[in-house]
LUMZA-914373 format. One record per residue (C-alpha): residue in three letters; x, y, z. Coordinates in Angstrom, 2 decimals. Layout:
% residues N
[rec ala [X Y Z]];
...
% end
This chain:
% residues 369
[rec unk [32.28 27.73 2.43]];
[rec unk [34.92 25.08 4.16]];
[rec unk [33.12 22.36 1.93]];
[rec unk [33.27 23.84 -1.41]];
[rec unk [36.61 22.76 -2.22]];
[rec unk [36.33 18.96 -1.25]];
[rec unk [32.76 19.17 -3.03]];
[rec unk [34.52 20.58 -6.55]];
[rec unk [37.15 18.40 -6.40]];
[rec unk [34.85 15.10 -5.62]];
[rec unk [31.80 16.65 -8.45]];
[rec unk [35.51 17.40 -11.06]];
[rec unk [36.00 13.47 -10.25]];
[rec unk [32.41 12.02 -10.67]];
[rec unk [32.43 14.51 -13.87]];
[rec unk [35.94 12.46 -15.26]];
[rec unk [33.67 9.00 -14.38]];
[rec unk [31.00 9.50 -15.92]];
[rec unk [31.86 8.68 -19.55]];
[rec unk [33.49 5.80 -18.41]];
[rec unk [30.43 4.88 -16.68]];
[rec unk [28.13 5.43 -19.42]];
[rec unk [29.91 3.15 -21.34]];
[rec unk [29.59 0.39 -19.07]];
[rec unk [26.43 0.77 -18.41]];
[rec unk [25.46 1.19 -22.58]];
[rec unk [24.94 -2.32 -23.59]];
[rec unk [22.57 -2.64 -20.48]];
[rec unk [20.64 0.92 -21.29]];
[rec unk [17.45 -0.72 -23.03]];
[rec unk [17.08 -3.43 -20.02]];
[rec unk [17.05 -0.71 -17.91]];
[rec unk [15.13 1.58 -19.39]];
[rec unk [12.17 -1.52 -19.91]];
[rec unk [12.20 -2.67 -16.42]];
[rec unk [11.84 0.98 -14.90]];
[rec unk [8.90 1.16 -17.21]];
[rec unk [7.39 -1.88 -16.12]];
[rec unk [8.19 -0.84 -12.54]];
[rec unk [6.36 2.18 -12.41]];
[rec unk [3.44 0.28 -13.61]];
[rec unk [3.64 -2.51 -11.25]];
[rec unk [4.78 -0.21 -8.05]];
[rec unk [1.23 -0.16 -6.91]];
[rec unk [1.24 -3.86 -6.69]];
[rec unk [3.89 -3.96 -4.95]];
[rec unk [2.72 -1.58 -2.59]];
[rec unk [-0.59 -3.54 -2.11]];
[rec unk [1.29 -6.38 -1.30]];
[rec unk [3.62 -5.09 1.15]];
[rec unk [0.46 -3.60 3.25]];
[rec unk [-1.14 -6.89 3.81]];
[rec unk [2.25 -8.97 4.26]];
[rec unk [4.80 -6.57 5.98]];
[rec unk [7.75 -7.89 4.35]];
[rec unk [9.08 -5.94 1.83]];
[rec unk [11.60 -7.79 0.31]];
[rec unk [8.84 -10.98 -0.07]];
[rec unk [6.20 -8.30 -1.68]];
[rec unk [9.13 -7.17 -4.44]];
[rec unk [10.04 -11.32 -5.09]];
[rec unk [6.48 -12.33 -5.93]];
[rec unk [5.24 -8.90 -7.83]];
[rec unk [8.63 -9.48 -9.80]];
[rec unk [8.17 -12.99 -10.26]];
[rec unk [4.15 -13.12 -11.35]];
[rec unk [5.52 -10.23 -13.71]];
[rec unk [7.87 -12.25 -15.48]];
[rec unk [5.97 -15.24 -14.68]];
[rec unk [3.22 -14.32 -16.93]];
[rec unk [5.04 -12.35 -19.66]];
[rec unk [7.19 -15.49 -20.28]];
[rec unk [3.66 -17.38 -20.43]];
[rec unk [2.24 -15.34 -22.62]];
[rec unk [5.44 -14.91 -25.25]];
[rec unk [5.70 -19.47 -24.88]];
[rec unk [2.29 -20.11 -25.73]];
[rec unk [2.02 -17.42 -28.57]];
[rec unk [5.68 -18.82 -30.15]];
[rec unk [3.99 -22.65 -30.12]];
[rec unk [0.80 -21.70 -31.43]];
[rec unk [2.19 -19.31 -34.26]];
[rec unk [4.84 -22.19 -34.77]];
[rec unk [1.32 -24.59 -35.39]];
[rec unk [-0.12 -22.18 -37.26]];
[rec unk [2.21 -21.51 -39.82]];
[rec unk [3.52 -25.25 -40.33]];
[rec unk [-0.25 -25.21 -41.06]];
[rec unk [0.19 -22.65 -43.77]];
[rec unk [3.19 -23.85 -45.12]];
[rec unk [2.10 -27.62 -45.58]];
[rec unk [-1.31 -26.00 -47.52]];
[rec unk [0.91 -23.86 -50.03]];
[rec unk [2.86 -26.57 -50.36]];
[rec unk [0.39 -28.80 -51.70]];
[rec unk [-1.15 -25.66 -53.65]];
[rec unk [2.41 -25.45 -55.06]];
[rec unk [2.37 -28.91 -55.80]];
[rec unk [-0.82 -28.89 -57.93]];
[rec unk [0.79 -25.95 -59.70]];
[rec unk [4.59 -27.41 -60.72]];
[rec unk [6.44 -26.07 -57.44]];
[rec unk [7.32 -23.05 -56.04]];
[rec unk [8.54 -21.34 -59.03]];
[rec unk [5.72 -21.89 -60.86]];
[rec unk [3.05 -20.99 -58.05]];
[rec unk [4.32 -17.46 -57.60]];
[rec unk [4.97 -17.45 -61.80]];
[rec unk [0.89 -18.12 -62.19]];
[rec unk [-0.36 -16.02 -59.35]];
[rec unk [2.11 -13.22 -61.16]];
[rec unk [0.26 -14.01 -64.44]];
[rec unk [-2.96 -13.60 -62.92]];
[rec unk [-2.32 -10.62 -61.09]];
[rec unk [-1.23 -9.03 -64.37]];
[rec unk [-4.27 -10.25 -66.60]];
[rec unk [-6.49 -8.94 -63.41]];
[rec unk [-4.96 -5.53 -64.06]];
[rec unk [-4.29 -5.41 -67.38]];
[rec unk [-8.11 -6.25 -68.18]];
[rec unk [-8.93 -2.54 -65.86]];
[rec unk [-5.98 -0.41 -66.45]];
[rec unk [-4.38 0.89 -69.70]];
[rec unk [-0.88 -0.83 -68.52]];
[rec unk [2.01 -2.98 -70.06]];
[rec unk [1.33 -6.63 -69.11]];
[rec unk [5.08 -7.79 -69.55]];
[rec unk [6.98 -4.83 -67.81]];
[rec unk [4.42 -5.60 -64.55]];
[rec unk [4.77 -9.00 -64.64]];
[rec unk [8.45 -8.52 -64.84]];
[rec unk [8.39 -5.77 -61.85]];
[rec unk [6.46 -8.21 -59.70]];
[rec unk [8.63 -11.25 -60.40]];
[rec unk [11.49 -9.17 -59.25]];
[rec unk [10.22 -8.23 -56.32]];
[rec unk [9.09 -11.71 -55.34]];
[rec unk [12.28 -12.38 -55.71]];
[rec unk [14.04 -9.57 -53.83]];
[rec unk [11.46 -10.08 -51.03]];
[rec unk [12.46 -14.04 -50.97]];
[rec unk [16.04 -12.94 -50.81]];
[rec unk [15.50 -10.68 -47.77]];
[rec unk [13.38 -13.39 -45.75]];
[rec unk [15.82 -16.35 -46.23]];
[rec unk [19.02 -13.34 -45.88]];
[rec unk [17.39 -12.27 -42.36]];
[rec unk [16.87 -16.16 -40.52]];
[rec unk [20.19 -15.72 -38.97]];
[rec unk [18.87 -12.40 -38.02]];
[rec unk [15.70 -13.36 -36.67]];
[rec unk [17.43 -16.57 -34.64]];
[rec unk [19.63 -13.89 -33.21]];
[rec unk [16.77 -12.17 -32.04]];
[rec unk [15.44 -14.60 -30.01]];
[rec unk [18.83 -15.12 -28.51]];
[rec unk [18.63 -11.10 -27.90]];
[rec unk [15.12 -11.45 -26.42]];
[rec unk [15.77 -14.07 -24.14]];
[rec unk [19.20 -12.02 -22.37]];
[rec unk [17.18 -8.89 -22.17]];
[rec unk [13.94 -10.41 -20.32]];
[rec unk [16.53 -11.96 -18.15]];
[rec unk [18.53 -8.73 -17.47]];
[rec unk [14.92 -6.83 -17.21]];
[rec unk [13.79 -9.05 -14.32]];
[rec unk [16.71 -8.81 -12.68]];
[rec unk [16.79 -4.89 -12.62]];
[rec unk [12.91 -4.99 -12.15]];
[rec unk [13.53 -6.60 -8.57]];
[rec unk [16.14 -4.17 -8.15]];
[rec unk [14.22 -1.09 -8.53]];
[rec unk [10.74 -2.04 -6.66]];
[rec unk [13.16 -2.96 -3.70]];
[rec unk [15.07 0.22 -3.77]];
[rec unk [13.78 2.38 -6.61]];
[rec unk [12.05 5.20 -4.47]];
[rec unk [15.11 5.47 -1.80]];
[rec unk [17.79 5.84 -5.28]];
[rec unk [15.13 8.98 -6.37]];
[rec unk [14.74 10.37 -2.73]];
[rec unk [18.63 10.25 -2.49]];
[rec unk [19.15 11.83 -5.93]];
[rec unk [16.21 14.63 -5.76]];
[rec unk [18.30 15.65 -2.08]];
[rec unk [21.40 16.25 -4.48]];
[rec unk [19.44 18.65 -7.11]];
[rec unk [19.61 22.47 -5.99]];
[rec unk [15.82 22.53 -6.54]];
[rec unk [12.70 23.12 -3.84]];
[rec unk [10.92 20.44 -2.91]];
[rec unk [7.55 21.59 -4.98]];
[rec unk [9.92 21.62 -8.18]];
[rec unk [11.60 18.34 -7.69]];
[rec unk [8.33 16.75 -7.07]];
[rec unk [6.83 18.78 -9.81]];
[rec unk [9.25 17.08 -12.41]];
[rec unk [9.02 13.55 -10.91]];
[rec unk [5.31 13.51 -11.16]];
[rec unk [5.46 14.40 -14.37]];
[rec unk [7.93 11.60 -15.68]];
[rec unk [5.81 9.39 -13.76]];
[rec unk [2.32 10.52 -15.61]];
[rec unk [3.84 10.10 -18.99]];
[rec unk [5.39 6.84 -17.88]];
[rec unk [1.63 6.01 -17.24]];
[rec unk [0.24 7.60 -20.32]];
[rec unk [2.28 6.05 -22.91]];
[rec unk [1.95 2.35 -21.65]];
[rec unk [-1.71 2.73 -21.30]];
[rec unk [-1.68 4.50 -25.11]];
[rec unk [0.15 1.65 -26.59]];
[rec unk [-1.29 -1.12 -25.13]];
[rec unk [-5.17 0.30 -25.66]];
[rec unk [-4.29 1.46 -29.33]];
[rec unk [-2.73 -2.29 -29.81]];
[rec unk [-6.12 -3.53 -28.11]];
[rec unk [-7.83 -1.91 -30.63]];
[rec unk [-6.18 -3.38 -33.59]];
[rec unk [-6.29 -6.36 -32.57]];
[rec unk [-9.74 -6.83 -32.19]];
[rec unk [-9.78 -4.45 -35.59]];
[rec unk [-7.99 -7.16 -37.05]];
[rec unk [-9.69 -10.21 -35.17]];
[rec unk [-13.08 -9.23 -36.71]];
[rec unk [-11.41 -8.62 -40.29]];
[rec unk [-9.91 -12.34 -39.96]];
[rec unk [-13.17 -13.58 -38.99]];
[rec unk [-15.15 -12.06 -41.79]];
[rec unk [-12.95 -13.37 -43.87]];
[rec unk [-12.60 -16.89 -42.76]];
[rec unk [-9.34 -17.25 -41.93]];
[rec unk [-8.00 -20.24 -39.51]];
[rec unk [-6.92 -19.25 -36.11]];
[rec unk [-8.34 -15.47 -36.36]];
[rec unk [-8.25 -14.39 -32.88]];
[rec unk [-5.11 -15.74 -32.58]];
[rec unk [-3.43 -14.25 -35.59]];
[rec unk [-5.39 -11.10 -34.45]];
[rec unk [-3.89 -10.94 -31.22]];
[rec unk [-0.42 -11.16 -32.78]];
[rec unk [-1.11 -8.37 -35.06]];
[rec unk [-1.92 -6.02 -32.17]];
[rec unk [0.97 -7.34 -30.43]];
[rec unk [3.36 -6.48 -33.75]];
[rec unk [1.63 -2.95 -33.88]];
[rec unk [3.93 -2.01 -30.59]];
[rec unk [6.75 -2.41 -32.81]];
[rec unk [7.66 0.74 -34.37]];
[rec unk [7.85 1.03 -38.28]];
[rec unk [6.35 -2.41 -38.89]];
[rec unk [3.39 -2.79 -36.55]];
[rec unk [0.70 -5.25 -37.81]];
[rec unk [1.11 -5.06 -41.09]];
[rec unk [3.96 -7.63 -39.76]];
[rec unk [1.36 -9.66 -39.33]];
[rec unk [-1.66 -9.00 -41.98]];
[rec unk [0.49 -8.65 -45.25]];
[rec unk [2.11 -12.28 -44.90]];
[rec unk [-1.76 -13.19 -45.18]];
[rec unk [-2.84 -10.95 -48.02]];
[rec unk [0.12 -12.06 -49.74]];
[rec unk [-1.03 -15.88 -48.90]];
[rec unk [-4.30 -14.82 -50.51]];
[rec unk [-2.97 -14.06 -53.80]];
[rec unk [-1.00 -17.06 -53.66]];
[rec unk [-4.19 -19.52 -52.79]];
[rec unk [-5.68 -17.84 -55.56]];
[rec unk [-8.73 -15.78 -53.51]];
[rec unk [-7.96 -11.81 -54.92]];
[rec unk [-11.22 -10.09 -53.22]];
[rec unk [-10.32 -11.71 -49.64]];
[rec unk [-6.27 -10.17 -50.56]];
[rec unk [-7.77 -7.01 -51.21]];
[rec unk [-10.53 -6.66 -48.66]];
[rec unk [-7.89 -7.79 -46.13]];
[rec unk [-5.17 -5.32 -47.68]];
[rec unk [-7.83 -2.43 -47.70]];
[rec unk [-8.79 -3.10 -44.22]];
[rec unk [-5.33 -3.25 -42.55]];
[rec unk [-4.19 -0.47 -44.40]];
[rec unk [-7.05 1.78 -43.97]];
[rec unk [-9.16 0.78 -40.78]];
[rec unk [-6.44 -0.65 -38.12]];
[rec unk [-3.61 1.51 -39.77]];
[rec unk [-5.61 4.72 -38.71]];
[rec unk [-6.29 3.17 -34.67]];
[rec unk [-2.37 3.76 -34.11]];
[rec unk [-2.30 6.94 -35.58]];
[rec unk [-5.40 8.81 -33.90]];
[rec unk [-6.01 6.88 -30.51]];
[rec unk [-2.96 6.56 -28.81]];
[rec unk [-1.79 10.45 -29.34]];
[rec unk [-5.59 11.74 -28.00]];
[rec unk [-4.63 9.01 -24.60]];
[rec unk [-1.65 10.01 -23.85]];
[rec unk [-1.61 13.60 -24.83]];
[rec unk [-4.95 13.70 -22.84]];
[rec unk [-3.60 12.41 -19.65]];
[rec unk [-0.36 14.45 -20.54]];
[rec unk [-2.68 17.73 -21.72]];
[rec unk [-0.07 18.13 -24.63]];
[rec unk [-1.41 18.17 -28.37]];
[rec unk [-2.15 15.06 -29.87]];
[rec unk [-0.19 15.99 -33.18]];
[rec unk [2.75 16.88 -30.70]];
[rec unk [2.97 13.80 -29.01]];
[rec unk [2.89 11.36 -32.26]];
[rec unk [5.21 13.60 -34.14]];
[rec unk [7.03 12.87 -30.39]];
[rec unk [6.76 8.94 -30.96]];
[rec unk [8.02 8.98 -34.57]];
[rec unk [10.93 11.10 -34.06]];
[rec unk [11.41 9.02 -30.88]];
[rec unk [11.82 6.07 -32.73]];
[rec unk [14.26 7.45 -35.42]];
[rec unk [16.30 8.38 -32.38]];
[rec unk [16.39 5.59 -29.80]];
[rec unk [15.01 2.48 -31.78]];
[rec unk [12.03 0.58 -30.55]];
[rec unk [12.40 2.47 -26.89]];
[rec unk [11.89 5.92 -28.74]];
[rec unk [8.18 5.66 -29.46]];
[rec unk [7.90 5.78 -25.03]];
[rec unk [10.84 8.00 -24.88]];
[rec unk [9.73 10.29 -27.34]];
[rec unk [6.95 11.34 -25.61]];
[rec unk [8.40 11.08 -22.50]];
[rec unk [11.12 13.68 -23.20]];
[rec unk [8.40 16.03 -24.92]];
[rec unk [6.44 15.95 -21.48]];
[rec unk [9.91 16.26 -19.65]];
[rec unk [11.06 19.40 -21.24]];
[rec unk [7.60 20.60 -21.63]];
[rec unk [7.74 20.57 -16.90]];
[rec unk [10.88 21.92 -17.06]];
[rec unk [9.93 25.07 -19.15]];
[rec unk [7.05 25.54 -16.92]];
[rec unk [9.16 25.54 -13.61]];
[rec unk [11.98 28.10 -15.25]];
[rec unk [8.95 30.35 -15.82]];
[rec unk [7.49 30.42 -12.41]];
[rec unk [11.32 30.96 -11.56]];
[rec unk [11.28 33.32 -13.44]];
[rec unk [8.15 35.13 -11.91]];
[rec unk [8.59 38.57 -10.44]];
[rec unk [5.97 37.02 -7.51]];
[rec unk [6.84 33.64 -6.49]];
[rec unk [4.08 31.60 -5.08]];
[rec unk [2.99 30.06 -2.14]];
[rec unk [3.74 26.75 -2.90]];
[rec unk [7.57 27.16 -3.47]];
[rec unk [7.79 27.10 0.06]];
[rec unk [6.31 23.75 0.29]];
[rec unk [7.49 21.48 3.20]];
[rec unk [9.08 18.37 2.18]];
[rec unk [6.47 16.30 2.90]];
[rec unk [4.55 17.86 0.47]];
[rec unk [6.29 16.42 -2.50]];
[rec unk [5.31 12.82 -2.12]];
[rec unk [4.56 11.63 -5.73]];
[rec unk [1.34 9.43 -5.71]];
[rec unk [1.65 5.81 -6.49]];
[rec unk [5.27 6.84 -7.62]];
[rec unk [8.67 7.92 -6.39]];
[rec unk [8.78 9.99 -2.90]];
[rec unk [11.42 12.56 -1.67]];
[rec unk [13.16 12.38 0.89]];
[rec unk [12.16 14.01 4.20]];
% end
């Protein structure tokens, strides 16, 4: 009783702080929020390491180094080779351009075409869809050159946050489980409950990377074979970009497949266009949409429906970080209603009386003893 006046007065001042500290700590949320991610992935390495070396600090340095050793690899080489790639593309509608009076009148004859194709199967006007098309060749030409700045920026933005993820990656396989053993001792909760919760942020942590990595796995091997069939140059690579893209919410691969249906109708081959557009649309649109919610909502044993309606409002919400958040706050709230029911429970159970040592998350954050 002696205590609870210095305790009010120090939780009134933390209270008065926080805001302040929030917005501090805003423009370095979504670096944060990635490298906790990746850290709860790559914890067990860590781990691994630090059993057959004893130093802990050396095990963090070289888990967090091969991490961003090998994601900076992997985002170099794929930046060259798409740079290749679509110099390649470029120089062969150039010349395709060339044999057809330029630019203006390439996408002016494949317009023409398009219309005669449809106009010779469908009871349409030819001149108000060749005009609709022109203008939205032209709106979409706009947007692209309107955006460079926007996309150069991007790289800039990409570049700071990998650097500010790595950093706080080290930070948080060095001292990641003593910050969560020190915070669960300040929550008014048992043992079993605190433990209860943390397991279950780090299961959906789990869940959701493995979903969106093995649903992007899937289209791009979706997408690999529909290159291949249809002889285009480079197809696993261009494959393996489009299941890269499909991580990105609201665009996914069709970042990467429409530029090529589109450079189908320009080179003049329709069927490969719409065979391609049919089988993005149809085929790899559907993996994204039915196997990641029946992975993670299977590991998570909440409804598949629940957990994509979870990603999509995630994303509206928090950007690109909602479609992991999403789900991760569904799973979050879903723990914490279970725990206020057994609370609730006119017979409490055996396991609220837990020892300490008993809440010891596996291959994840630990409570203090």
């Amino acid at each position: 009783m002696a205590q609870r006046g210095p305790l009010i007065f120090l939780a009134a001042g933390l209270a008065a702080l926080l805001p302040v500290l929030l917005q501090i700590a805003w423009p370095f949320l979504t670096s944060f929020i990635l490298a906790a991610m990746i850290a709860v992935m790559m914890h067990p390495v860590k781990e691994w390491l630090n059993i057959r070396i004893h130093r802990p600090g050396l095990a963090t340095f070289i888990t967090t180094f091969s991490t961003a050793s090998l994601l900076g690899v992997l985002l170099t080489g794929a930046g060259f080779t798409l740079t290749q790639e679509l110099t390649a593309a470029y120089n062969a509608l150039s010349r395709r351009s060339l044999d057809e009076g330029g630019w203006p009148a390439l996408v002016t004859h494949t317009t023409d075409r398009l219309v005669d194709a449809l106009a010779a199967h469908l009871p349409v006007n030819k001149e108000a869809i060749r005009t609709e098309l022109i203008d939205r060749m032209k709106a979409a030409s706009g947007y692209l050159l309107g955006n460079i700045d926007v996309a150069v920026g991007g790289v800039t933005t990409v570049v700071v946050t990998m650097f500010l993820v790595t950093i706080f990656l080290y930070f948080l396989l060095r001292y990641g489980r003593d910050w969560v053993d020190r915070l669960a001792v300040l929550t008014p909760l048992n043992p079993r409950t605190t433990a209860s919760i943390l397991r279950t942020v780090h299961d959906s942590v789990v869940a959701n990377v493995y979903g969106v990595f093995a649903a992007a796995a899937a289209q791009g091997l979706l997408l690999i074979l529909g290159f291949w069939v249809l002889g285009l140059r480079s197809p696993v690579l261009w494959g393996t970009l489009g299941g890269l893209a499909s991580i990105i919410p609201l665009v996914g691969a069709p970042l990467v497949w429409a530029p090529v249906v589109i450079a189908f109708l320009l080179m003049g081959s329709y069927w490969k266009a719409l065979l391609l557009g049919i089988w993005g649309a149809l085929v790899v649109g559907s993996v994204d949409n039915v196997l990641r919610p029946f992975l993670v909502g299977g590991r998570e044993k909440q409804h598949p429906v629940l957990i994509a309606l979870a990603a999509i409002g995630g994303t509206y919400a928090f950007g690109a970080l909602g479609i992991l958040l999403g789900p991760l706050v569904l799973s979050l709230a879903a723990a914490l209603l279970k725990e206020i029911q057994q609370l609730l429970s006119p017979s409490p159970t055996a396991d609220d009386e837990a020892p300490a040592g008993a809440c010891d998350v596996p291959n994840g954050p630990r409570l203090a003893k």
